[in-house]
N, C-alpha and C positions, 0 to 999 in steps of 0.2 A: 433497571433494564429497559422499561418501556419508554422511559423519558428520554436516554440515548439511539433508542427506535425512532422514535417521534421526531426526534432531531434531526436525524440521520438523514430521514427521509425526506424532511423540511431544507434542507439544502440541498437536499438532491435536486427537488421540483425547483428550487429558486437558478440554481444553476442550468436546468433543461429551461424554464421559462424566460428568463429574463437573457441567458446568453446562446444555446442552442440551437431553440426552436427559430429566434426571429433573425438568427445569422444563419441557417442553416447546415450548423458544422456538424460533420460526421464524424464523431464519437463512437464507441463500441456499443452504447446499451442499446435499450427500447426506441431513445429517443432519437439516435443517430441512424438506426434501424429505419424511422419512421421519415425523417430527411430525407435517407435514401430512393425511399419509396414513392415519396410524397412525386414525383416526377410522373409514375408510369399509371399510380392509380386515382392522381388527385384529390387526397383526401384531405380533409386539414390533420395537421401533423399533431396538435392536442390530441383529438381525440383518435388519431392511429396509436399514438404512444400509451396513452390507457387502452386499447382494446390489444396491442401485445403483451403490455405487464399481465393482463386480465387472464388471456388467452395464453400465454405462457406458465402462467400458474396451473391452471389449469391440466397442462401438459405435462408440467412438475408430477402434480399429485398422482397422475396416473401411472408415471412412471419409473419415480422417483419414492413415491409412498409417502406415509405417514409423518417421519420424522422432516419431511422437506416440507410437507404444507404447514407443519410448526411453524416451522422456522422462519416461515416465510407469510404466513398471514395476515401480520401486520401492517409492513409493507406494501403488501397487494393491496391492502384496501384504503389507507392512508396516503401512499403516494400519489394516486390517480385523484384524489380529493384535493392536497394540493395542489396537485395541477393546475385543476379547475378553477378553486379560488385565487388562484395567482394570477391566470391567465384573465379571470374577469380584473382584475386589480390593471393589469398588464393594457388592456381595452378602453379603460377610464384616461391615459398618458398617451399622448401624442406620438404616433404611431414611432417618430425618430427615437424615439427614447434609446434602445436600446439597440439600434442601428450600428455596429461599427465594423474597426477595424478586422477581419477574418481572425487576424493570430490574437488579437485583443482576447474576442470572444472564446478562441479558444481555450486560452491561457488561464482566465476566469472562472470558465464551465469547468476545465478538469481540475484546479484548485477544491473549487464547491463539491464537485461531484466527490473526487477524494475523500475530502475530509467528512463526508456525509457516509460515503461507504465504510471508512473507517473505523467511523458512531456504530455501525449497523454491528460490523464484523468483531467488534471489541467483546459486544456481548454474544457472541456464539450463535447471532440471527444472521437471514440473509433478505439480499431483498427482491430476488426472484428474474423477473427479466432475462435476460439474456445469459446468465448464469443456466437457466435451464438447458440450452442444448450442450455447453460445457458439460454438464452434469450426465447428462444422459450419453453423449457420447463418453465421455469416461467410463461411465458404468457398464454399457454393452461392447465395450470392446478394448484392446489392448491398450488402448493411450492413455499415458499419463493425465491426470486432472492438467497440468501446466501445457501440453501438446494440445488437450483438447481447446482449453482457452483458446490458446496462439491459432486455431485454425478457426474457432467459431469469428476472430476477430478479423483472421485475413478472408475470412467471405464477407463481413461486413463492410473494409476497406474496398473489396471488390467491385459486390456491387455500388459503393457509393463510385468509383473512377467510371464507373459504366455509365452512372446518371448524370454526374457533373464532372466528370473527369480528374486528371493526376492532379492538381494543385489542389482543391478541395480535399481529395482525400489524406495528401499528407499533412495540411494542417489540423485533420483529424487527428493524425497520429501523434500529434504533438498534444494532443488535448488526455489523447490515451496515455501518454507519459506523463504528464505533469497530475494526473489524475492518480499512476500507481504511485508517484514517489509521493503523492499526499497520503494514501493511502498507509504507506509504510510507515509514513512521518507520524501520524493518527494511530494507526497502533500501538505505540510504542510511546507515548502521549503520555510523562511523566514517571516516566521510567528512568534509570538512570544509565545513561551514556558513561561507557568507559576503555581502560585499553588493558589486553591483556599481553604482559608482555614475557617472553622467555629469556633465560641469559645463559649462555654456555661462556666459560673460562674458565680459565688453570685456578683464577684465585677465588675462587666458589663462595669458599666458607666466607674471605674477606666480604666480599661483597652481599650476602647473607645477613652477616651482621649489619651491616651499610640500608640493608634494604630495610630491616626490623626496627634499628635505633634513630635509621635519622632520615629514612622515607617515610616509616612510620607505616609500615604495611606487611601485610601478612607474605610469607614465604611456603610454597610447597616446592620439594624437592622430587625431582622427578630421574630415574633412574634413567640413563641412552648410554650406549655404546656407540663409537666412532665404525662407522661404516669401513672406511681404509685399514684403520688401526686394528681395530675392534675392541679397545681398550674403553674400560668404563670411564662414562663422563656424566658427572650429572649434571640435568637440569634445574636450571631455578626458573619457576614462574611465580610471577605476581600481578597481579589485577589492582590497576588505580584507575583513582579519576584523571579525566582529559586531563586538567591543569596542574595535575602532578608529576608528569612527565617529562619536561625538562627538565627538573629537578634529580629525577632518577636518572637520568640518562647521563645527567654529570655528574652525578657521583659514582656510576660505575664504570664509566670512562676515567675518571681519577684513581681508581683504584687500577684498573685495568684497561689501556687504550686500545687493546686489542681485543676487548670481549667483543662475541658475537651476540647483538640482540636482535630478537624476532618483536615487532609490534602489531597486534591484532584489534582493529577496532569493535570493540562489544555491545550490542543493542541495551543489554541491560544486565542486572545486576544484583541478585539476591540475598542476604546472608548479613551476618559480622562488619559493621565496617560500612555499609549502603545502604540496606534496606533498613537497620536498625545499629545504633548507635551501644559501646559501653556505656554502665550503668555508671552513673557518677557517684 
């Protein structure tokens, strides 16, 4: 657990260091926070982005409680430490180093930051920053945890358009997307991907057998009534992997060209068959 902490948070700081900070792109957390800022109170943006991680923990625990400064702990004291020693690393290199393209830098940071958030969130830590006023606004009042996000992030888009206006801030947002779809991607980080699919038709049972003997996959039979009709119809669903899907799809087209199927993409997949294999 602590080692996917450590991690977590080691890409985080690599990705605020090396492409954030020295491109100045406004990002949702501490450190897009501190970009933002950096304009109206001068400070250097290092150490503004450690004193809100610091300073926001801090606002956690008091209002948040017990089970938040857990959770978040480590993070707080870790992150701001890479920081540090990345940024003296960062000092030692010729200022151009990491000089670039705006969407470049973006595109990199929310990569890193993703898959760093991902490490944290995997293990049921977090890693504090700007998660805090999410947090508190969820707690004292009617919004949803996913509304309070969405609004802690459109004051931070905000004020960055205030300091360096519209084109900065949407490459930000582009940093904010490629950051959750790493995110999600990092969760779900050897899991297995698959599809779940439904079939309605007259020729059930045929295709039943079709799905058992030579898909080679399990069948549940699911009870529906036709909405028009109201005449029973059962469902079949079955859950395969990705590349067994044209396969099924033309054998139950062969049997029936007019089945109706439903296909649902599944993150993951536990049980018989995926997570654990027949006994040979």
């Amino acid at each position: 657990m602590i080692m996917y902490i450590l991690l977590g948070n080691f890409l985080i700081a690599c990705g605020t260091t090396f492409f954030i900070l020295p491109n100045n792109i406004l990002n949702g957390g501490t450190a897009g926070v501190a970009v933002a800022l950096q304009p109206l109170f001068h400070i250097d943006t290092v150490w503004m982005t450690n004193a809100l991680t610091v300073g926001l923990y801090g606002v956690g625990v008091i209002f948040l409680g017990k089970r938040f400064a857990m959770r978040s702990l480590i993070s707080t004291i870790c992150y701001p430490v890479f920081i540090l020693l990345l940024n003296q690393y960062v000092n030692t290199l010729p200022r151009s180093t990491f000089i670039m393209p705006a969407y470049l830098a973006s595109i990199y940071s929310g990569l890193l930051l993703g898959v760093g958030l991902g490490l944290v969130f995997r293990v049921d830590a977090s890693t504090g920053g700007m998660d805090v006023p999410a947090l508190i606004l969820h707690k004292y009042t009617q919004l949803s945890s996913g509304d309070a996000v969405m609004i802690v992030d459109i004051a931070t888009v905000a004020l960055g358009i205030y300091t360096y206006g519209l084109v900065p801030a949407l490459i930000g947002i582009l940093s904010v997307y490629i950051s959750g779809a790493a995110i999600n991607r990092t969760m779900t980080l050897r899991s297995q991907a698959a599809k779940n699919v439904m079939i309605i038709s007259d020729s059930w049972q045929v295709i039943k057998e079709v799905l058992l003997n030579e898909v080679d996959r399990g069948v549940t039979i699911l009870e529906g009534h036709g909405g028009y009709t109201g005449n029973s119809r059962p469902v079949l669903m079955c859950v395969i992997n990705q590349k067994q899907y044209p396969k099924l799809e033309q054998a139950v087209l062969h049997k029936d060209p007019h089945a109706f199927i439903i296909v649902n993409d599944v993150q993951e997949v536990k049980g018989y068959g995926f997570s654990y294999e027949e006994d040979s």
